[in-house]
C-alpha positions, 0 to 999 in steps of 0.5 A: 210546894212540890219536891222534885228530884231524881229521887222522888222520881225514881221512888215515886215519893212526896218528899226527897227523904229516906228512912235510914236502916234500924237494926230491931226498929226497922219495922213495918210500925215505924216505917209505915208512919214514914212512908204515910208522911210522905218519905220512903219507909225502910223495912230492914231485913237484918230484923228477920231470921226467916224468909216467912216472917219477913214476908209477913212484915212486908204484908202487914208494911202493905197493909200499913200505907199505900205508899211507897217504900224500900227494904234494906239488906245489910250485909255483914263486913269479912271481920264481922262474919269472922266472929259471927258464923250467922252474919248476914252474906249477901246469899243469905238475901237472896230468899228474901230479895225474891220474895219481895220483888214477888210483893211489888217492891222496887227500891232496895238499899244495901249498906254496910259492906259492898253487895255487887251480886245482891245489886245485880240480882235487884237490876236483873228483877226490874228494882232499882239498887241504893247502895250506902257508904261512908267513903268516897272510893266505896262511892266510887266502886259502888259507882262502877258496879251499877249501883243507881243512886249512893248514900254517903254518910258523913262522920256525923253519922252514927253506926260503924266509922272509917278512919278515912270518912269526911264529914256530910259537907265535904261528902256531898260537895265532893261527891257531886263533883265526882260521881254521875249519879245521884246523891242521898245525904246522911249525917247529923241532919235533922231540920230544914236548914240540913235538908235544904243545904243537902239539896243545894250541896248536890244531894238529891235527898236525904237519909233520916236516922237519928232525927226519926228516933223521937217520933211518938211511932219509933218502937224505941222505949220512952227512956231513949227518947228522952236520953236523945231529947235532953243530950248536950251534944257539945259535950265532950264525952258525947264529941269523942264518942261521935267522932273517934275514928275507928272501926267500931259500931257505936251506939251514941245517936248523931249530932241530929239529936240536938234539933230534936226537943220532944216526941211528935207523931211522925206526919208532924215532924215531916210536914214541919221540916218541909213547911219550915224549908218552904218558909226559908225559901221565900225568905230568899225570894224564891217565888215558884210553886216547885222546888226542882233540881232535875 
């Protein structure tokens, strides 16, 4: 069955999926995999120090797939850059940014805090500006400032918190109501019922973080794998670790973590997923040969 969405027509990629920004795992070895599957791999620039070493990784990611795939800028919030007088700007981007235009690269993610120069600066060079954030007036004003398609990450998601974040249904129901442009789920999802309810919500794919982290080509030590495969995600101390509000970065994984029992190579997870949405599909007399939301 062939994937058509606003996102794949943009990215150019089989399947309406997106590799989620890893700080340290971010790299060419994982996101390669990702692209070689049929997603859109994400190589994190946060993991880079200099602008030579990221423009080594993006040669070895070329050399890795032929496929298509994205960089992410992660730009450091006002308290984090209180704390940390090396937090990542959006000027300390810039380099980075031209040298990957320079590489042919045209998809760009930003997250963490707003980068309205960095987005404008991607437009002005021909690339297309993903923004990711966990409210819908961040949505909103990322909106305004241009950006072309939002990743909003409900509270299931891992990472930093907002006291005000819904979760992943409420997100992407209510953000297709009330944004113009394209939508990309994330939050503790991980199988094909996730990746399908996403769709039918109005996402036009979905963000893979936490469901990518048992993949026999994530650089994440086999202890870890087996931690997130064998967490009972109903337990309480892992429910109040997930789903305290506070601004704070946690390193629990999501709820995602539930549908995952063991360590398969990357192509296998991504082909049963869309195997398993195709069969689902059928069970509810859909009888095309294309799933299709444009």
């Amino acid at each position: 069955m062939k994937w058509k969405t606003k996102f794949t027509e943009i990215t150019k990629t089989r399947y309406p999926v997106i590799m989620g920004a890893f700080a340290g795992l971010g790299r060419a070895e994982f996101a390669a995999p990702f692209s070689n599957a049929g997603g859109l791999g994400i190589i994190t620039a946060l993991n880079f120090n200099t602008p030579e070493r990221f423009k080594k990784e993006l040669k070895l990611m070329k050399n890795l797939t032929n496929k298509p795939f994205g960089v992410n800028f992660t730009i450091a919030p006002p308290m984090m850059e209180k704390k940390n007088p090396k937090a990542r700007t959006e000027e300390t981007y810039f380099d980075f940014l031209d040298i990957a235009i320079d590489l042919d690269v045209n998809i760009y993610t930003t997250s963490a805090y707003q980068a309205t120069r960095l987005g404008q600066r991607i437009h002005d060079r021909g690339g297309y500006w993903l923004h990711k954030c966990a409210i819908m007036d961040h949505a909103i004003s990322a909106e305004k400032a241009g950006a072309d398609m939002i990743t909003l990450v409900g509270i299931e998601g891992t990472g930093f918190k907002n006291p005000l974040q819904q979760s992943t249904l409420v997100n992407i129901t209510m953000g297709n109501k009330l944004l113009n442009i394209p939508l990309i789920a994330a939050g503790g999802i991980g199988d094909a019922h996730g990746v399908l309810a996403s769709l039918m919500m109005g996402a036009s794919a979905v963000c893979f973080g936490t469901a990518l982290m048992a993949a026999e080509e994530c650089p994440a030590s086999e202890k870890i794998k087996r931690r997130l495969i064998n967490q009972d995600i109903f337990e309480e101390d892992y429910y109040q670790q997930i789903y305290h509000h506070q601004l704070k970065d946690k390193s629990i994984w999501s709820p995602a973590a539930g549908l995952i029992d063991q360590v398969i190579p990357m192509k296998e997870f991504i082909k049963t997923i869309f195997k398993n949405a195709e069969k689902i599909l059928r069970k509810y007399g859909f009888n095309g040969d294309e799933f299709n939301t444009l």
